[in-house]
N, C-alpha and C positions, 0 to 999 in steps of 0.2 A: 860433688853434685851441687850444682847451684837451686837454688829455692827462688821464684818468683814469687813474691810472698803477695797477697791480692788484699788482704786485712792487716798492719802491720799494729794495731791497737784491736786486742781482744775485749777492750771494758766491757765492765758489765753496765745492761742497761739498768733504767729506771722504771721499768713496768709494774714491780710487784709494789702493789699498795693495801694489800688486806683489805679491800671492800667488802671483798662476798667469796663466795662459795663456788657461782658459775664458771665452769670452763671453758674455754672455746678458742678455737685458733684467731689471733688478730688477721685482719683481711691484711695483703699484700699490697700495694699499690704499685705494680711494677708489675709489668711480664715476664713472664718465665719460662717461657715456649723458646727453644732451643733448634730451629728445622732444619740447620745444614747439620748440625752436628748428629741428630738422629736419622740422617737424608745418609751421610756416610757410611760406609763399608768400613769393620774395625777388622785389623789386621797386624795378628800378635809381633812387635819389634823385640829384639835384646842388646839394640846397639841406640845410644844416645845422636848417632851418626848414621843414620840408615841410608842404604843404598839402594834405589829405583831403578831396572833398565829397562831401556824401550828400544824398540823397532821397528822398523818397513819393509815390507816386500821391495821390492826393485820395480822399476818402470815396464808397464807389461810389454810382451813384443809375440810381433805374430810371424816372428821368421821360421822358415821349416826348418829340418833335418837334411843334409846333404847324404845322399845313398853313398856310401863305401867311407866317411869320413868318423875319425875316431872319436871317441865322445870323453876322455881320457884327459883332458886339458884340465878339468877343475875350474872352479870359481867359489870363491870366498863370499858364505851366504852372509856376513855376520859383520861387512863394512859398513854400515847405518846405524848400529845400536850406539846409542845415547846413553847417559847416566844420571842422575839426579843427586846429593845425599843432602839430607833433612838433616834437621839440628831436633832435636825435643827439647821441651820445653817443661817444664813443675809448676802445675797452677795449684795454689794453695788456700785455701780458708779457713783460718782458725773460727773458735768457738768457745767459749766459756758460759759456764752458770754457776752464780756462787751460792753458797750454801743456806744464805737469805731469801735468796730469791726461789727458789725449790719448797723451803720450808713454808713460805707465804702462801695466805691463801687468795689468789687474785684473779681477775677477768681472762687472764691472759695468762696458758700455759705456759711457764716458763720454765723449762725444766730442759735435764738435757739431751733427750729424744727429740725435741720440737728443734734445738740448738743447732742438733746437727741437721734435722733435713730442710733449715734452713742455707747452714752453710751449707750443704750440697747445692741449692738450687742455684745459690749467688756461683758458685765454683764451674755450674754449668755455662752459667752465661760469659762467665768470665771468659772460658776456652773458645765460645760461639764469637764473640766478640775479637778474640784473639785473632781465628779464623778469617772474618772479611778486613781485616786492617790489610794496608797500604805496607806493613814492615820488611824490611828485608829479613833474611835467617841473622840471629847474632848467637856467636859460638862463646857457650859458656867460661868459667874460669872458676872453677870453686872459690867460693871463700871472696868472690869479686865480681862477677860478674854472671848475670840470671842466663841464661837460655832463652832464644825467643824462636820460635817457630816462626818460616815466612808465611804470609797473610795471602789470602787470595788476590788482593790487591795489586804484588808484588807478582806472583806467579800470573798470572794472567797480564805483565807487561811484554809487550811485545819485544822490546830492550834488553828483555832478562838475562845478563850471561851465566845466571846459574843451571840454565837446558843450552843443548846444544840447538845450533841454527835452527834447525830444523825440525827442530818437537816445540820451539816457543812459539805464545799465544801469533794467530798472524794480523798484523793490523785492522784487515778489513773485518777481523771478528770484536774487535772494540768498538764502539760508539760513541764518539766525542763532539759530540754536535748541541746544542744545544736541546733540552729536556723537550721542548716543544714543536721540534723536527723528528723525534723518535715518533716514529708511525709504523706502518705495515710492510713498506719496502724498505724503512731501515733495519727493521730485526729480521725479515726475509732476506736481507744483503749479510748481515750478521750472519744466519744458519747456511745460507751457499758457501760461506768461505770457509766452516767448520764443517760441511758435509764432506767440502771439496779433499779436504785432510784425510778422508778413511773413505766414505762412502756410504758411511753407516749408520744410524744411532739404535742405543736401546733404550734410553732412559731419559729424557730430555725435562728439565725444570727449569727455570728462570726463577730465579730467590729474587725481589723486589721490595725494596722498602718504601716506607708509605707515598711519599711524593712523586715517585716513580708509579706503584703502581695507582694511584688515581690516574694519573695523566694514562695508563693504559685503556682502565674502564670508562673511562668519559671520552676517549679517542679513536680507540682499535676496536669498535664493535663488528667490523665489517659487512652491517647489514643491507640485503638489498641493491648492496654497492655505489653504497651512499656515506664515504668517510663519515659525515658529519653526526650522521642519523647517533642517538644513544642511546634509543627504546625500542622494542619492540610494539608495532600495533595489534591486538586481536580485534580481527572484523569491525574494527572500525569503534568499538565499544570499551575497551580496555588498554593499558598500556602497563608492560613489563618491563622495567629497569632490565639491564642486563648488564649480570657479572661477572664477569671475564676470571674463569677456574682455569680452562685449557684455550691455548690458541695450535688452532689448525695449520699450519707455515706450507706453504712447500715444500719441504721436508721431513713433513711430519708433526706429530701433535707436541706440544711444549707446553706440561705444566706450571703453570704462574702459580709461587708460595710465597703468602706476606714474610717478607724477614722482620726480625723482632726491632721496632722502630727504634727503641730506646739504645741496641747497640750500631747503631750505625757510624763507619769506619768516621775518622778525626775529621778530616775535610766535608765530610756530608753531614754534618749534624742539625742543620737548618733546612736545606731543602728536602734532604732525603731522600736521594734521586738516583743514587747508585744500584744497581744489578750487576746480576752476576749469571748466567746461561752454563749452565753442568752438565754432566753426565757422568755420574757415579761410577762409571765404568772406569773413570780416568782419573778419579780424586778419592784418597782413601786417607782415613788416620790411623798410622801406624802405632800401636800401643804397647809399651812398657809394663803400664798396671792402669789398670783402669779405677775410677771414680770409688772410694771407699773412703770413710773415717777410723780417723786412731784417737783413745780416749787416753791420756798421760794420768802421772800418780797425782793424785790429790795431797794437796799441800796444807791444808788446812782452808782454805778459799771456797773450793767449791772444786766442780767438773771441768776440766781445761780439755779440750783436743785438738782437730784440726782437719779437714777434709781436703784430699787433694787425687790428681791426676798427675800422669806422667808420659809422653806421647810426642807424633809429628805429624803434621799434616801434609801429604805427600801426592805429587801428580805424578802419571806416568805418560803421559803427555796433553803438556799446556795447550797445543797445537788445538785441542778439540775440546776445546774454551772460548767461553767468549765473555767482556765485560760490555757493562754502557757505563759511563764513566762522563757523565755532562759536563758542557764546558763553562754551563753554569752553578754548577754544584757550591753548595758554598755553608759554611758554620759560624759568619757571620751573625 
């Protein structure tokens, strides 16, 4: 079983300094809001190698029934299913607190209750983080080589030969155009071509990180039918900013959810312009064991453990996906 190991230096830190008495958790400077991974459906796996099928009806037809003709010929309902198989992945966070730092009396709980629901939270992002990258699946190797779960990046490429033809993302549901043409009839072109794939949605959100979604609320107000407008007027005496929670499309209402700016995939980490258009219905993470820590024997040091996850993140068709993926995106 290969370890992705996400902390590969456990030190201990330097917080405990015996000032005082008071305890209090040190503030975070980091987000730790995790929304595609708590946005997903978890769905118990027992194979390191999980297997997806998908399907389609056949092309409708309105031919009748011929009077006296047999109906005994048969037809194979089951020539369209597709397959998918995921790789899992081990995200890992160690943790330690040594036996000074426990015994001190300092500002800052250090102890190893605080330890671990710290490394859980880094362990969280790690996996959220994991999820929107660009990676392809890489098939583990014990003892050599980690597991990587494919990224939505990778799954939402319209090229993917890991679906067959016909379940992958379809082009006209990406958005490659520069950040400042994404308007109203580009993500209204985006949800036609994803509707066009089913006919259907139940759950529509667009995950958008920060430079993306500004360019939405200062854009896509649609008021009055006036692109440009980005306030509301009341009677002439007051004015309403307006912030774009849901947009109304053509085909329905689409939740807009900030993604957590700080993980945004390798290529976008300066503009931060990348989205992602879901439907929960069609993307799940298949789990092994879910999120817990293990505390190891004490050695004389202090408290060692390690928090981790074991999972895949799986479509069952990409086809009713869509990304925006700017052609000015840039980490520059």
């Amino acid at each position: 079983m290969a370890i992705s190991n996400s902390s590969p230096s456990a030190a201990p830190s330097t917080l405990s300094t015996n000032r005082e008495d008071l305890k209090q958790t040190a503030m975070l400077h980091a987000a730790t809001q995790a929304p595609l991974v708590g946005l997903l459906p978890t769905r118990a796996i027992t194979n390191k190698n999980p297997r997806v099928l998908m399907d389609e009806l056949a092309a409708p037809s309105a031919a009748g029934h011929i009077e006296q003709n047999g109906t005994d010929n048969g037809g194979d309902q089951f020539t369209a299913v597709g397959d998918y198989t995921g790789q899992a992945q081990r995200w890992v966070q160690e943790w330690s607190v040594t036996r000074e730092q426990e015994a001190h009396s300092s500002a800052v709980s250090v102890d190893k209750e605080n330890a671990k629901e710290k490394a859980l939270k880094q362990l969280i992002r790690n996996k959220e983080y994991t999820f929107y990258g660009d990676q392809d699946k890489v098939s583990d190797v014990p003892g050599t080589t980690a597991g990587v779960t494919e990224g939505l990046g990778s799954i939402t490429d319209p090229a993917n030969t890991n679906f067959a033809a016909a379940y992958r993302t379809k082009a006209a549901s990406v958005y490659g155009g520069a950040v400042a043409g994404f308007d109203d009839a580009a993500l209204n072109a985006q949800l036609a071509s994803m509707f066009g794939e089913g006919g259907e949605y139940l759950d529509l959100h667009l995950l958008a990180f920060s430079g993306l979604r500004t360019h939405i609320v200062a854009n896509m107000t649609r008021t009055a039918g006036t692109a440009s407008q980005v306030d509301y007027n009341m009677n002439g005496t007051a004015i309403i900013p307006y912030n774009v929670e849901m947009y109304d499309s053509d085909f329905g209402q689409v939740k807009i959810i900030n993604a957590n700016p700080q993980l945004a995939v390798a290529a976008d980490t300066t503009s931060k312009t990348r989205g992602y258009i879901i439907d929960p219905a069609y993307l799940e993470f298949g789990q092994i064991w879910g999120e817990g820590s293990e505390e190891y024997e004490d050695r004389g040091a202090g408290s060692v453990g390690a928090c981790d996850c074991y999972g895949s993140l799986l479509s069952q068709g990409p086809n009713r996906l869509g990304k925006i993926k700017c052609s000015d995106e840039s980490n520059a």
